[in-house]
ZAGUKE-972845 format. One line per field, with one value per atom (N, C-alpha, C): y, z, x; atom name; residue number from 1. Coordinates in pm, whole numbers. Layout:
N
v = c(Y,...)
w = c(Z,...)
u = c(X,...)
atomo = c(CA,...)
num = c(NUM,...)
// end
This chain:
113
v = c(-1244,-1165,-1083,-1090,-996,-832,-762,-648,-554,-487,-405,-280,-159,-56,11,100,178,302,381,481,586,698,757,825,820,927,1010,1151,1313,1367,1498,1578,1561,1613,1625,1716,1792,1855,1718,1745,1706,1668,1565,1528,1494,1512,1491,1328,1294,1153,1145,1054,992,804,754,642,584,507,446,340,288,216,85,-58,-149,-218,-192,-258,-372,-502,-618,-703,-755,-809,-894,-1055,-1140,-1241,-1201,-1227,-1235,-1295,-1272,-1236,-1136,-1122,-1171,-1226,-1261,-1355,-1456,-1574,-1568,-1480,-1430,-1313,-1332,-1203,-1123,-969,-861,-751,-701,-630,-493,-390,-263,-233,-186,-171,-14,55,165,165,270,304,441,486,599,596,704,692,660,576,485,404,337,287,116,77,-68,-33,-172,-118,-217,-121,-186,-239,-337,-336,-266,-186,-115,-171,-295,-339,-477,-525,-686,-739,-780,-856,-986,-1093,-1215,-1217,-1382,-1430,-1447,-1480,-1453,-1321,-1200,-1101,-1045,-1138,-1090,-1036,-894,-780,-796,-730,-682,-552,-459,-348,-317,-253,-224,-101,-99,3,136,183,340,349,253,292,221,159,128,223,185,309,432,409,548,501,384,330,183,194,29,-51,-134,-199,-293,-270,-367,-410,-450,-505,-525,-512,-521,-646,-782,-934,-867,-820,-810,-712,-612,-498,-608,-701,-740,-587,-540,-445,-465,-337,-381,-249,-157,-17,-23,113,151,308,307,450,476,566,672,778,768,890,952,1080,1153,1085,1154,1149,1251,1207,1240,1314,1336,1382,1222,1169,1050,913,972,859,877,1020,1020,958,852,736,709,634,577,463,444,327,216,75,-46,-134,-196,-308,-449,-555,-619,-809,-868,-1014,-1082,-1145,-1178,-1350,-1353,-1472,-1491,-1386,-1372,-1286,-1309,-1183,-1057,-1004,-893,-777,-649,-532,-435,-319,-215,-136,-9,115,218,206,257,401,432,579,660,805,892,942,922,1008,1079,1239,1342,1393,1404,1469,1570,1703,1825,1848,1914,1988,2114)
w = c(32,-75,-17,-77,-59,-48,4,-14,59,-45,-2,9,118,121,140,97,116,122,207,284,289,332,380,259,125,79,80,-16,-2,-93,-89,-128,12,-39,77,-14,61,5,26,-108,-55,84,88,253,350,323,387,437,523,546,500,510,492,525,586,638,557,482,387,444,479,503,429,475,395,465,471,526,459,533,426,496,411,486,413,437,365,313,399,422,503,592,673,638,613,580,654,791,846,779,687,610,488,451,335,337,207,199,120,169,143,59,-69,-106,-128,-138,-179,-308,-388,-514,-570,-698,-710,-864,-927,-1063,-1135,-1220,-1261,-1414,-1478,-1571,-1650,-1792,-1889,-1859,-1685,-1706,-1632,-1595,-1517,-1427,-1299,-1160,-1110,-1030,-965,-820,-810,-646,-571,-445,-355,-220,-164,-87,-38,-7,41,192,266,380,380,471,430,540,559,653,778,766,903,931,837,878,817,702,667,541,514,432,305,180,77,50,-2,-45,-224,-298,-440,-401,-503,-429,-394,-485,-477,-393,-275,-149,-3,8,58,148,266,384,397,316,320,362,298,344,427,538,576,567,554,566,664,709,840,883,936,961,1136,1115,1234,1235,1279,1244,1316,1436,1476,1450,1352,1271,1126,1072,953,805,926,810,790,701,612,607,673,666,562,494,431,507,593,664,580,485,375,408,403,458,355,368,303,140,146,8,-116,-220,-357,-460,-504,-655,-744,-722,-800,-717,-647,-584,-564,-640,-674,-805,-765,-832,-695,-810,-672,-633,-511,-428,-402,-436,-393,-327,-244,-146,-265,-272,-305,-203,-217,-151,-269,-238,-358,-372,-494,-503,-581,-550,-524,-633,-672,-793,-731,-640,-572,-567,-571,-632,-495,-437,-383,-537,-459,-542,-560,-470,-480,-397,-332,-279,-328,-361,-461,-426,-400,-335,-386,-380,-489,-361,-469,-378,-492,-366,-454,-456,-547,-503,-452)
u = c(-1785,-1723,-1609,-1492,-1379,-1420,-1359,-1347,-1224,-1198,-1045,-1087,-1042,-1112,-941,-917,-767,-799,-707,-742,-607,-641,-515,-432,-527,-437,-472,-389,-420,-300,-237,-206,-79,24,135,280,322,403,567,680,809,851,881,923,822,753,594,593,506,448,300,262,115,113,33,19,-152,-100,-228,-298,-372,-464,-544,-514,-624,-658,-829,-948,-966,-948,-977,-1055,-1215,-1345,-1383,-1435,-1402,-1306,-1178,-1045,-987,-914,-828,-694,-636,-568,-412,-427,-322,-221,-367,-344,-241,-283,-216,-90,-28,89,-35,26,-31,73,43,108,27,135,59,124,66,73,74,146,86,91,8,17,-23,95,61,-35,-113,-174,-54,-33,17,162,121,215,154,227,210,177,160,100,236,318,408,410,456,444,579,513,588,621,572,575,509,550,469,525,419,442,363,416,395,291,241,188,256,375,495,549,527,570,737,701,853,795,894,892,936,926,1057,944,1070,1000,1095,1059,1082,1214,1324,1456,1426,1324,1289,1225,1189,1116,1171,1278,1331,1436,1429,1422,1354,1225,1148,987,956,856,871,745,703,578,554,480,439,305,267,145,97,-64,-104,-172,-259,-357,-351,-410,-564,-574,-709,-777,-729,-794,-811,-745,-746,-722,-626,-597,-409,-386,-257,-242,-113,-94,49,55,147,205,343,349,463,404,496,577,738,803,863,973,1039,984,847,816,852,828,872,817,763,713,708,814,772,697,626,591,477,436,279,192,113,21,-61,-196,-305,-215,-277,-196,-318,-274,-376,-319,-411,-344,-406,-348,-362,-341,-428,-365,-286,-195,-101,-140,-144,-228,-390,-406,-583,-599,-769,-796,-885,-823,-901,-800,-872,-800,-917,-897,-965,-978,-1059,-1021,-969,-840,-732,-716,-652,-609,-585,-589,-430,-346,-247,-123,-68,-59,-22,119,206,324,377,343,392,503,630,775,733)
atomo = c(N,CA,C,N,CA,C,N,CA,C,N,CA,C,N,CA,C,N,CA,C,N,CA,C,N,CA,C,N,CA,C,N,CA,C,N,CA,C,N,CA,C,N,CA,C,N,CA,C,N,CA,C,N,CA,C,N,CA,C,N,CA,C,N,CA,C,N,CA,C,N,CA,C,N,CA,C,N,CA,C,N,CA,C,N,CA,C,N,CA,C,N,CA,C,N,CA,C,N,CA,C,N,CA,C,N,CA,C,N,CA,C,N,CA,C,N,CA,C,N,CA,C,N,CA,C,N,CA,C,N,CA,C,N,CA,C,N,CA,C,N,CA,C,N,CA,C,N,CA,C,N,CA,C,N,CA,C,N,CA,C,N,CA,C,N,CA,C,N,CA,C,N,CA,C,N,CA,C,N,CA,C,N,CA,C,N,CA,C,N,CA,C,N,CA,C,N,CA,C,N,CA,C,N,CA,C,N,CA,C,N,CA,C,N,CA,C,N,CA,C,N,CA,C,N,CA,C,N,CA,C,N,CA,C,N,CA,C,N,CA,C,N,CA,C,N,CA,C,N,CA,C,N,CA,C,N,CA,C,N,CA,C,N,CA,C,N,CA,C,N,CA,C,N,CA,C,N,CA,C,N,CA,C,N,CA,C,N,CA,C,N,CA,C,N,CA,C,N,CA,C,N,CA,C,N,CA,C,N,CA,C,N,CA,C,N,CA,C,N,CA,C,N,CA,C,N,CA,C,N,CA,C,N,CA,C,N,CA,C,N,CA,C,N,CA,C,N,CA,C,N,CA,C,N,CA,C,N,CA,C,N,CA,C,N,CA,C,N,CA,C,N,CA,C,N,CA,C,N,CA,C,N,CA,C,N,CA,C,N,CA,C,N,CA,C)
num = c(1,1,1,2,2,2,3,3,3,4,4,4,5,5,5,6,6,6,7,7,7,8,8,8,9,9,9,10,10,10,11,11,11,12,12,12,13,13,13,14,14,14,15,15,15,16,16,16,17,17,17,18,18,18,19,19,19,20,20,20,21,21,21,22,22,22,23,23,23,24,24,24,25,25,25,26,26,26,27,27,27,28,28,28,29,29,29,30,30,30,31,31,31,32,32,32,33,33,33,34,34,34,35,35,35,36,36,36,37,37,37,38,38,38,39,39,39,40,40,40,41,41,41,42,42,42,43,43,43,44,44,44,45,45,45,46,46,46,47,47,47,48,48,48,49,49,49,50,50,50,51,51,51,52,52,52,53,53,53,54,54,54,55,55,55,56,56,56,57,57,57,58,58,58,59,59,59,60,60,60,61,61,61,62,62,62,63,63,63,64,64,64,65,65,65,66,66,66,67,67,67,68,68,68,69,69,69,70,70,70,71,71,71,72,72,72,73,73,73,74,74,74,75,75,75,76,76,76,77,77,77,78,78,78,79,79,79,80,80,80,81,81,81,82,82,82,83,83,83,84,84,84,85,85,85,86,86,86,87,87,87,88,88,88,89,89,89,90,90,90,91,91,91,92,92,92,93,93,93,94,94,94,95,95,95,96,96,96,97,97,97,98,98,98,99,99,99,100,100,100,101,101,101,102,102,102,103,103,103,104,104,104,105,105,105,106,106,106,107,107,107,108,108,108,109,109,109,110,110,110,111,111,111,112,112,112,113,113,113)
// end
């Protein structure tokens, strides 16, 4: 059985970092592209980031040069390291395998002004 475990959020003031976390068991995630995902209450769940099975990136414009995305193959995890954060870039955050019907239960990332 799959399982996604995401980690690493909190509360962070403007400008702040935070580095998110996905535990993935049941999966190898090396195999797969990995995206992280976020969503605020009444809206869609957008994706913020995706890395492939080779290691190649895209990220969404509003996070581009602020966030990366990367993995660790012998942790089988999938990090998100969040910089010069926002106010609008507070929503829970999910890692997702792209492709697949598996979802975690999400992080919350609150960014204060």
């Amino acid at each position: 059985q799959v399982q996604l475990v995401e980690s690493g959020g909190g509360l962070v003031q403007a400008g702040g970092s935070l580095r998110l976390s996905c535990a993935a068991s049941g999966l190898i995630s090396s195999i797969v592209s990995m995206g992280w995902y976020r969503q605020v209450p009444g809206k869609q769940r957008e994706l913020v980031a995706a890395i492939s099975s080779g290691g190649r990136t895209n990220y969404a414009d509003s996070v581009k040069g602020r966030f990366i995305i990367s993995r660790d193959n012998a942790k089988n995890t999938v990090y998100l390291q969040m910089n010069s954060l926002k106010p609008e870039d507070t929503a829970v955050y999910y890692c997702h395998p792209e492709g697949l019907g598996y979802w975690g239960q999400g992080t919350q990332v609150t960014v204060s002004s």
